[in-house]
N, C-alpha and C positions, 0 to 999 in steps of 0.2 A: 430097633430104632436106628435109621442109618440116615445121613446126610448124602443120599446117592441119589436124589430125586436129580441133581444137575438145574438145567434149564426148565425141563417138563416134570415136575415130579405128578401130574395129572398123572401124565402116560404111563409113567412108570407102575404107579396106582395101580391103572385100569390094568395093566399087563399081569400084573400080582391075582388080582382078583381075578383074571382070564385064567391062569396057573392054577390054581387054587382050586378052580372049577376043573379041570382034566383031572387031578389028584385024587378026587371027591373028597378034597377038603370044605372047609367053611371058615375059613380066614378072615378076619375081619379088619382089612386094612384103611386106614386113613391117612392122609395126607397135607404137608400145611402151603399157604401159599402168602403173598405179601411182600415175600422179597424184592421179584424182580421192578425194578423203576423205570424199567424203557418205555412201556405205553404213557404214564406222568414226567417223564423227564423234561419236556416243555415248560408243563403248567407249572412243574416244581421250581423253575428258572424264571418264570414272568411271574411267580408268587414273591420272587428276593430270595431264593435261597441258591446260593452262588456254588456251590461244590467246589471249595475254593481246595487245592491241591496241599494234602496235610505236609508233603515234603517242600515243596517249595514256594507256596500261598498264591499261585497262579490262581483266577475263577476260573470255570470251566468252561465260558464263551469264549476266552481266551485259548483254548487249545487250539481250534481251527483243524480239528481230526474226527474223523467219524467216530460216535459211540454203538459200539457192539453190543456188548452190555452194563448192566448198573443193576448192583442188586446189594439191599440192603442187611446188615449182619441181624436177625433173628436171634432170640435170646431161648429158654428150656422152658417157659410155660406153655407155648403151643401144644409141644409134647407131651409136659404134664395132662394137661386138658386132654388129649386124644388117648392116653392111656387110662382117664379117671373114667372117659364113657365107651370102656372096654375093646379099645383097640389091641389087637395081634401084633400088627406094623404099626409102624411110623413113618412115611416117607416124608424127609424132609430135604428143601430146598437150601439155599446159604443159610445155615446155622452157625454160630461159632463152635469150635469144637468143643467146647468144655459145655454147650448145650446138650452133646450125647449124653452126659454124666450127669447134668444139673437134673434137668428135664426128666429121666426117672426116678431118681435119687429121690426129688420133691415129690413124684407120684407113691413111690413106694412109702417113707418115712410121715408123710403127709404136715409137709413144710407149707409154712405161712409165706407170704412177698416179705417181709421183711426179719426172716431168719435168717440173717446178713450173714452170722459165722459161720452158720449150716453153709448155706451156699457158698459161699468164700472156701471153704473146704472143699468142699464138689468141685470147684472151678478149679483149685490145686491138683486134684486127684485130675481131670481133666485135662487138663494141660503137662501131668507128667505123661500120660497115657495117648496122647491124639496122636503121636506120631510111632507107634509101634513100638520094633524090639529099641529102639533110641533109649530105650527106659532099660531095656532088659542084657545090656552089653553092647549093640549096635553104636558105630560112629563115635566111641570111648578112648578117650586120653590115655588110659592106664593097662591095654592089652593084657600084662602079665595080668593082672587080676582077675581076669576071668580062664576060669584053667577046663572050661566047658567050653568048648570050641565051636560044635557046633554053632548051627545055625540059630538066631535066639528065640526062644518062646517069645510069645507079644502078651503085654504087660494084662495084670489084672487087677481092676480098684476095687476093695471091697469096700463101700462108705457105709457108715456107723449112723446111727440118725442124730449125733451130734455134729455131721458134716468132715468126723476126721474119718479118716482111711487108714487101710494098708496098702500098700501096693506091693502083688507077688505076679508068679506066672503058671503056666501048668507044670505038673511034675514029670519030669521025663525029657525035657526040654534045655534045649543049650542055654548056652549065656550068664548073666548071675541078674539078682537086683542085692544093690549097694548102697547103702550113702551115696556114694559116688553117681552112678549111675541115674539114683533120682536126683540126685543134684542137679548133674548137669542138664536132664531135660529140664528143670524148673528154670534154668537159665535160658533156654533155647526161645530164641523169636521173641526176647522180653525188651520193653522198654523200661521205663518208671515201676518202682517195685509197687506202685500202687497200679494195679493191672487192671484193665477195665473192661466189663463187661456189659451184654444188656442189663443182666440181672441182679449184677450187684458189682461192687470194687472188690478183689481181693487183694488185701496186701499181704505180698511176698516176703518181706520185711519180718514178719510174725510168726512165718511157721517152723516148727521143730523138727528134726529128721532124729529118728528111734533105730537103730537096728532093733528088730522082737526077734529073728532067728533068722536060719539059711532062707535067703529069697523071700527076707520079709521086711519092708521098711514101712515104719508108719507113719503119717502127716498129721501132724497135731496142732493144735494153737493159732490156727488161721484165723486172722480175723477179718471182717467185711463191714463195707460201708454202705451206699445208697448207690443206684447206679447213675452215672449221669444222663443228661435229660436228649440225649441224641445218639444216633444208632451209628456207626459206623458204615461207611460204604464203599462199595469195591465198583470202580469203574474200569472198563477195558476198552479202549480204544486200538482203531486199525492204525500204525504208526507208519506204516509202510511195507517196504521191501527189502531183501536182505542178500547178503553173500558172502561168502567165506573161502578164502585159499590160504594152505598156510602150506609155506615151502619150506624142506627139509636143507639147512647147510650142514658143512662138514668139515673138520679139522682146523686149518689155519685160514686167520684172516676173516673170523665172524661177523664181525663187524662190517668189515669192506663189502664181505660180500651182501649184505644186508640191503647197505647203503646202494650199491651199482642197480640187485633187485630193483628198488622202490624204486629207482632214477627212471630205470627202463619201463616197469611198467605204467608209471605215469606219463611217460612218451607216447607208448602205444597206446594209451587211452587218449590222450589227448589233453592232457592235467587231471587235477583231481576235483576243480568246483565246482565241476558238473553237478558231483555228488553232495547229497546231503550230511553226509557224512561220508568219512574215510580212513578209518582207523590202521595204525600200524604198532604190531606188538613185536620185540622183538624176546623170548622166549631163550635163555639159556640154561642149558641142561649140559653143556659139553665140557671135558676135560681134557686138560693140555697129556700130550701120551695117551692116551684112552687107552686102555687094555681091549677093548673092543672097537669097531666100527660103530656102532648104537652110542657108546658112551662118549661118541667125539661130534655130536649133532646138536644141532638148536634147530628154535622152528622163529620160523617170518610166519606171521601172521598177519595177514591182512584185511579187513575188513569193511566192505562199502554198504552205506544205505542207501535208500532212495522215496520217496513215491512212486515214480515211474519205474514200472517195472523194468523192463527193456533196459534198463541203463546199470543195470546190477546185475541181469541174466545173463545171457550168452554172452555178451558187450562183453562184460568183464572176466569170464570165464575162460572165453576164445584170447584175452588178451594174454591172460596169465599161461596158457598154454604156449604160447609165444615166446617165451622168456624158456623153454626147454633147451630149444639147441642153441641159444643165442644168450643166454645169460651167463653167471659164474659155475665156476667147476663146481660139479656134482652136485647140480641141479635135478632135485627131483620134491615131488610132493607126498601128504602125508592120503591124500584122497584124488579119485578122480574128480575132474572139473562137476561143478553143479548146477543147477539150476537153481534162480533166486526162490525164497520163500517169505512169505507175508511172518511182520513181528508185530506184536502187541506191544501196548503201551498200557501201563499199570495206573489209576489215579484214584489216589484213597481220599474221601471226603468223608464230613457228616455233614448228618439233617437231623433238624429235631423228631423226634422215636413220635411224638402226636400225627406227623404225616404220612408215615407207614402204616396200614391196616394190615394185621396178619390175621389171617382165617385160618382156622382147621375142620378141613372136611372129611364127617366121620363117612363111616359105613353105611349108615341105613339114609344117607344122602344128606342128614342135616347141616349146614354150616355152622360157626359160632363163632365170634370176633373174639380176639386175644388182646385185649387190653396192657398197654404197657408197663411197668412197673412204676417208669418215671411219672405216669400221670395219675400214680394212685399212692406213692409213699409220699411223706411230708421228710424233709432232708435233714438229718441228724450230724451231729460231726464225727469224725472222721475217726476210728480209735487211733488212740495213742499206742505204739505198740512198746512194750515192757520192757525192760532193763535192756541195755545191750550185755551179750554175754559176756564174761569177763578174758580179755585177752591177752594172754602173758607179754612183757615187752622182748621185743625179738633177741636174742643174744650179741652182745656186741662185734664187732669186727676178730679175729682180720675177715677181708674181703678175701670171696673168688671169685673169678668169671666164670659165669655157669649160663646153660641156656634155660631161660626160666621152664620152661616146661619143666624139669628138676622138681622147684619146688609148687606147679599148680596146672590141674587141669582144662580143659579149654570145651565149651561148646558155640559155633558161632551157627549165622544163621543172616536170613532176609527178611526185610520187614521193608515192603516197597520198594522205593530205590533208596532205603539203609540199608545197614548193616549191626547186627550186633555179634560182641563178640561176651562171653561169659564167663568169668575164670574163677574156679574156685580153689584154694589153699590146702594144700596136704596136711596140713594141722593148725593148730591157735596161732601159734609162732611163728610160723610163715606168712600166718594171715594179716599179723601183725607187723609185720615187713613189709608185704606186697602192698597194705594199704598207704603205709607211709609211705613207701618207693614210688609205686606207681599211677605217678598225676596224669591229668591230660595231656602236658606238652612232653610228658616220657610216654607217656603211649604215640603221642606221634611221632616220637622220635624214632620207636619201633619199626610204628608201622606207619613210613615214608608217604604213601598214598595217601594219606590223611591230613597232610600236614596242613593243606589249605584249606580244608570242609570243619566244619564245624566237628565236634565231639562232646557227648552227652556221660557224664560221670553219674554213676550210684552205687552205693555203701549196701549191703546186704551181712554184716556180721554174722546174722541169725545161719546162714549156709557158709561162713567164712570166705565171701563170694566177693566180687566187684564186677558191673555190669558196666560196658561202653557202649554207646550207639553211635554210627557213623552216620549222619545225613549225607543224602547225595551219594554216596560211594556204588551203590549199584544203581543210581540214575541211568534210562527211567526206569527203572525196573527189569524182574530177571527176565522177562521176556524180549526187551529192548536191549539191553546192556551189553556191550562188547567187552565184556570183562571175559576171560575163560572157563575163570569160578562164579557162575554167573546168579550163585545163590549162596556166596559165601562159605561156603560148607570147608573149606581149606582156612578159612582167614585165622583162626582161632590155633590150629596146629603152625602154622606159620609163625604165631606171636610165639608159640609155646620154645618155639627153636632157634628167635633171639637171642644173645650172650647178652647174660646184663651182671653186673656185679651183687653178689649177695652173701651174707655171712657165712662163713664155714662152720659154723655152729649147728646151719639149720641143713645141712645135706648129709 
């Protein structure tokens, strides 16, 4: 079962079963479809349903940008279905990830739609696992703790037919699984610990993390709710045109010379309104003395959009090449000049799940409609999730300034043009500090960039954890975004290397 259909998962189909036949196999592949909305993206907009933009409530007659594509997030019954009438493959189109896991889970264990906690488990195990070794030591706060260097195995969920798991890896394989490690993916790309899916709500809130042995952690105690009655969807639009020079300075007067840069080559372009954008980053990396030549540089960055092409390609290319013999001392760049390239713009909407038809087309050519959850459960409330754990109060002062990473790991991440960032606590104690210490307006105090966007706080006890989501901060998205971390993937190591003051009790 893979979500590698892409655009065509038809073709991809028919190419399998082409294979299959040279092998003198007998493979019996099927395929689901329903996602994509380009051919109804019209009708779905003179029906009133507006794709109104979840990061900034723009509708989407408002963009004024071509749509590429539109395809809406698919839940794990199709799958189910294609593996109950004996499908080999599964080619599937936009799924959610955690539909790899749900979707056989439910064929294997033979789950009802509304074995809410079964599935809320699956969707956990899912979402620790959809992003590889990230689970198995990859992209990990706490390096010493993996004393297996290699390269990392990629994670394995074994689900239980009560929907909890283990998550291990193969044996012989780098990396570790941890608490840790499955922490931090459970944090990764999260908003509201109540997580949403087509096929059910799981809340994150709920679940237990077990060490059972080496490279073993289990998920327990997931609980799940109903799913809500609209599918989520991924719009792409064509945003334009792009181009990038980023000039290397050196030793004294960084600044200065920055400034003279940007002067000049907004001369030789001719200003900058032309552009739809024109960003300028100025990038310090240098030290006063530098024992090296490397260690005494920063980088200008500079960044133009456009629609028109021509006005971001050579134009500005040939301009910045200009600035060689004619600008500040030891002028030089990090790349040769480029040619512009086309960016995407991200725009996540929903639609109610009634106006999406998903089909799965088995083998022997029959089709069959997948009916959604939301039009066939009746809506229950939500559980309550149980005691919070009990969490010792932190030790009193004195204070040190420390950089928090000290006392809590970090996994950050994109989610449109957000950002979340995910911290979890080295122990109760800490956890019990970190939540009283750090509010909203001390995390933007942190982290600067935020200080005017909005910021979204949640409580997670159950992983000693606290979840913030940045609105806006990767606007419009990592495709669009002139950020240089342009999927967050640093934001969270960055918080971790703030000085903040914290009890000497707990380090």
């Amino acid at each position: 079962v893979a979500n590698a259909g892409g655009l065509n998962p038809a073709g991809l189909a028919a190419k399998l079963t082409e294979l299959s036949g040279r092998l003198g196999l007998n493979t019996k592949v099927a395929y689901l479809t329903g996602d994509d909305l380009i051919p109804v993206l019209g009708d779905l907009q003179a029906a009133g349903h507006d794709l109104v933009n979840l990061d900034t409530g723009v509708p989407l007659a408002k963009a004024d940008l071509p749509v590429v594509t539109a395809n809406a997030y698919l839940g794990g019954w199709g799958i189910t279905a294609a593996l109950q009438a004996g499908a080999d493959v599964v080619v599937c189109p936009r799924v959610t990830d955690a539909s790899l896991v749900t979707g056989p889970a439910a064929w294997w264990h033979g789950w009802r739609r509304d074995d809410w906690d079964a599935l809320a488990g699956a969707v956990a195990a899912g979402h620790v696992i959809e992003c590889g070794p990230q689970a198995t030591g990859g992209n990990y706060s706490f390096p010493a703790e993996i004393t297996n260097r290699r390269y990392p195995g990629f994670p394995i969920a074994e689900v239980a037919e009560d929907g909890s798991s283990v998550i291990t890896k193969h044996d012989g394989t780098g990396g570790v699984v941890s608490t840790g490690t499955v922490t931090a993916q459970l944090l990764y790309e999260i908003g509201d610990p109540a997580y949403l899916n087509p096929d059910v709500v799981a809340h994150f809130d709920t679940i237990r993390l077990t060490l059972q042995g080496p490279d073993r952690v289990a998920l327990t105690g997931t609980r799940g709710s109903p799913p809500p009655d609209t599918l989520k969807v991924a719009l792409n639009m064509l945003g334009g045109y792009r181009n990038t020079t980023t000039m290397v300075l050196t030793g004294l007067d960084i600044e200065e010379k920055a400034e003279h840069a940007v002067a000049l080559l907004t001369e030789v372009l001719g200003g900058t309104e032309q552009f739809g954008e024109f960003d300028v980053r100025l990038l310090r990396f240098d030290h006063p003395d530098a024992p090296t030549n490397e260690q005494a540089t920063a980088h200008l960055r500079i960044t133009v959009k456009d629609p028109d092409e021509r006005k971001v390609g050579r134009a500005f290319s040939n301009a910045a090449v200009e600035l060689a013999l004619a600008g500040y001392a030891g002028f030089h760049t990090t790349a040769p000049p480029t040619a512009a390239s086309a960016f995407g713009v991200y725009w996540p909407a929903v639609i109610p799940a009634a106006v999406v038809t998903q089909q799965v087309h088995l083998p022997d050519g029959e089709t069959q409609a997948v009916r959604h959850t939301s039009d066939l459960s009746h809506p229950v409330a939500a559980p309550v999730p149980g005691p919070r754990p009990a969490v010792p109060a932190p030790p009193p002062g004195p204070f040190r300034d420390v950089p928090l990473g000290r006392l809590c790991g970090a996994r950050s991440g994109d989610k449109g043009g957000a950002a979340n960032v995910g911290l979890w606590a080295v122990s109760s104690e800490a956890y019990a500090w970190l939540a009283g210490y750090l509010t909203v307006d001390r995390f933007k105090g942190l982290l600067t960039e935020a200080a005017s966007l909005p910021v979204e706080r949640y409580e997670l006890p159950n992983l000693l954890a606290l979840n913030f989501v940045v609105p806006g901060l990767l606007a419009p998205g990592v495709s669009g975004t002139t950020r240089p971390d342009a999927q967050a993937k640093g934001l969270g190591e960055y918080l971790r290397s703030r000085i903040v003051p914290a009890p000497a009790g707990l380090l």
